[in-house]
N, C-alpha and C positions, 0 to 999 in steps of 0.2 A: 096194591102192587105186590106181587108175589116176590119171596126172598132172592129165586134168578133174575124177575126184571129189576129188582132194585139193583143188583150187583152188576148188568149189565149196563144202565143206567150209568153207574157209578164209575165204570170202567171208561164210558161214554164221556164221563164229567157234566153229567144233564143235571140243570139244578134242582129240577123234580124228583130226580132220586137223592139226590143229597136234603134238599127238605123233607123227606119219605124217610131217610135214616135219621134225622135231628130229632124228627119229631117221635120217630118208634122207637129209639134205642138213648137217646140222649138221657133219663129219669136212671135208666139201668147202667150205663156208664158212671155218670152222676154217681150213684150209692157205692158203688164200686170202689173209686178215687177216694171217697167221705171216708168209707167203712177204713181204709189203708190210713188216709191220713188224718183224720178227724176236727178236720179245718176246710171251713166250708168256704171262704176264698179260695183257696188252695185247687180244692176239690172243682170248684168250677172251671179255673184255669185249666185244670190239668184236660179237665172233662174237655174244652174247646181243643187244645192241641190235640189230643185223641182224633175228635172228629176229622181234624186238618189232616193229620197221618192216616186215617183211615180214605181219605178222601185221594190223598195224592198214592198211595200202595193198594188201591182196590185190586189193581190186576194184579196183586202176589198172592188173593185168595185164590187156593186150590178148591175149594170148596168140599174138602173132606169130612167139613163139621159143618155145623150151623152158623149164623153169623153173628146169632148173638154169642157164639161160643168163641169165637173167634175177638169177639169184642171185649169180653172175658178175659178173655189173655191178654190181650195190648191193656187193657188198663188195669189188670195187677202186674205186668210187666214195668208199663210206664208209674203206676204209682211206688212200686218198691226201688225202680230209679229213682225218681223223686225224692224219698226218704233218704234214699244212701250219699244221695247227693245235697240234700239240706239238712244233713244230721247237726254240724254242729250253729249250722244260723236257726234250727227250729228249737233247740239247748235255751239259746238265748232269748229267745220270742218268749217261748215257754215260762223261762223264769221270771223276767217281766213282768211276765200276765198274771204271774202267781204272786210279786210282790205289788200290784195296781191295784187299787180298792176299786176297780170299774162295777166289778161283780156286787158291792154293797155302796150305791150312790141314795142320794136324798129321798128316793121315794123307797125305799127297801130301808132307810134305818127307821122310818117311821111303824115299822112291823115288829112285831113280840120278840125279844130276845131268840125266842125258841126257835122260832121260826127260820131265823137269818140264820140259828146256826143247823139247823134243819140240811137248810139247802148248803151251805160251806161245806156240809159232811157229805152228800149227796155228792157235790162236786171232787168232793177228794178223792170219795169209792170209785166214780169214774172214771177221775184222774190216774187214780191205780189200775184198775182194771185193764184201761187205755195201755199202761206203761206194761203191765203184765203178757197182752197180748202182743204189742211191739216188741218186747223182750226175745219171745218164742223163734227159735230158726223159721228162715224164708220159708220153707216149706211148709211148716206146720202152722204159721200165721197163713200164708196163702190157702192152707185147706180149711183151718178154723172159721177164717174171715167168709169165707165163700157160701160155708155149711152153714153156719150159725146167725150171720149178719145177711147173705145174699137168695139163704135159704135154697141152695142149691141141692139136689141130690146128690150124692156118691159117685153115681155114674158120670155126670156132668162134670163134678170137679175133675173126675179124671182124667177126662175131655182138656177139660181144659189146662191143666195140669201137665198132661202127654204121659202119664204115668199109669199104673194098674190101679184098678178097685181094692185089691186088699190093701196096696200101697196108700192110699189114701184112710181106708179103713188105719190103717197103722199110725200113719200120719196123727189124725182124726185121736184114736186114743192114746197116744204120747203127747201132743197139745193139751187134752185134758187132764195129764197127770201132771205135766208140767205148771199148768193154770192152779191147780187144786196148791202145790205147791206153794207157789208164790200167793195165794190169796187167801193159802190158810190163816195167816198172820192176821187177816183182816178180818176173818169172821172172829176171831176170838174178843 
């Protein structure tokens, strides 16, 4: 199915098109949501609502871009809602989960000292990294996240973005001045 008949399709409300986008675009939605909030319940939900919005506003594609560009948008859109809107109940989740031995249960204390705390430092780097990147303005998390995690081009984030190539280029290296910043602490 070609990217106009699935959107016509879609327009249609045919459920061959809408299985046609679950199935093509749902993995890249998915990573999209993860990459923002790094809660993969979370990240499913969101992933379903996406599809539901994409499903009932098909006819507000212009079709200027692609659709997976388009897709792009609505889910760093809706995942940076997401955040803004669960900042202080994810505070709490978070802390929890930091003070829960879940991470070190019966069959993991049976492993080498070294080891458990192998992976506890693992999880902290990432836990920082994670906070480090959330920290960064909207913008420069949504250009980071897209470039580095989604693997996107320059041009695309632009795309999707709505903003210039060098703007993004700028974006792109103030995120990684700011990153080097905040993570210097942690290489030393």
């Amino acid at each position: 199915m070609t990217e106009a008949d699935l959107i016509k399709g879609l327009i249609a409300r045919d459920s061959d098109a809408w299985k046609a986008l679950v199935e093509q675009y749902q993995i890249l939605v998915y990573n999209v949501c993860y990459g923002f909030l790094q809660n993969s319940h979370d990240a499913q939900d969101l992933t379903q609502d996406i599809f539901i919005e994409v499903f009932n506003s098909a006819h507000k594609f212009r079709g200027d871009s692609k659709l997976s560009t388009w897709l792009y948008r609505i889910s760093t859109n809706r995942s940076l809602n997401f955040i803004r809107n669960n900042k202080k109940w994810r505070f709490w989740k978070e802390l929890s989960a930091f003070f829960s031995d879940d991470e070190i249960d019966g069959n993991q204390q049976s492993e080498e000292p070294f080891v458990i705390d192998e992976k506890i430092e693992q999880q902290e780097r990432s836990r920082f990294l994670y906070q480090a990147i959330s920290d960064l303005p909207d913008n420069q998390r949504i250009a980071f996240t897209l470039h580095k995690i989604e693997d996107l081009p320059y041009a695309e984030i632009a795309e999707v973005m709505n903003v210039t190539l060098p703007a993004v280029e700028s974006l792109m290296h103030r995120a990684k001045v700011n990153l080097r910043k905040r993570l210097t602490p942690l290489l030393k």
